[in-house]
C-alpha angles and dihedrals in degrees: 000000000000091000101054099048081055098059083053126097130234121352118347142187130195120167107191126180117202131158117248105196097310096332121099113217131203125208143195123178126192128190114188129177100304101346139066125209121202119198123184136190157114142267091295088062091208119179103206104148146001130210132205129194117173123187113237131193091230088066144027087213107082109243103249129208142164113231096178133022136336122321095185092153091047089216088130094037090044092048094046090058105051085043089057104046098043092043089038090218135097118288130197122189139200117185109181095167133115088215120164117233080250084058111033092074090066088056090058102055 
């Protein structure tokens, strides 16, 4: 999904729902002008915490950092960071999910 909203100009929405195990997920992806932010939830759409990472030319690591809330499990974080680097543009990232470390890896494919 992530590629195609790339390939999109100006400002673009997509909201997808896909089960992840037994889990339904809900997402909304959002490319701006230069950025894409990824938000992802269930039914309760929750917004705890929000997660940055942004690439810099002094590292080929992104620069990560957390904007809202508690990432104590760095799975947005985690996921910001490889987005970014391998899109080479700012990410922002949502995850609003109770997934067990068995689940979690579906979500990432």
């Amino acid at each position: 999904w992530l590629k195609f909203l790339l390939a999109m100009a100006g400002i673009v929405t997509r909201n997808v729902e896909t089960m992840v195990g037994d889990t339904k997920v809900l997402l909304h992806l959002m490319r701006m002008e230069g950025s894409v932010m990824i938000w992802a939830g269930d039914g309760q759409m929750k917004f705890d915490e929000l997660q940055a990472a942004f690439p810099t030319p002094y590292d080929p690591v992104p620069a990560t950092t957390t904007l809202i809330g508690d990432d104590a499990e760095g799975r947005a974080g985690s996921l910001a960071s490889k987005l970014s680097k391998r899109y080479k543009m700012p990410v922002f990232v949502s995850m609003n999910l109770d997934l067990d470390e068995m689940v979690f890896p579906l979500l990432m494919k």
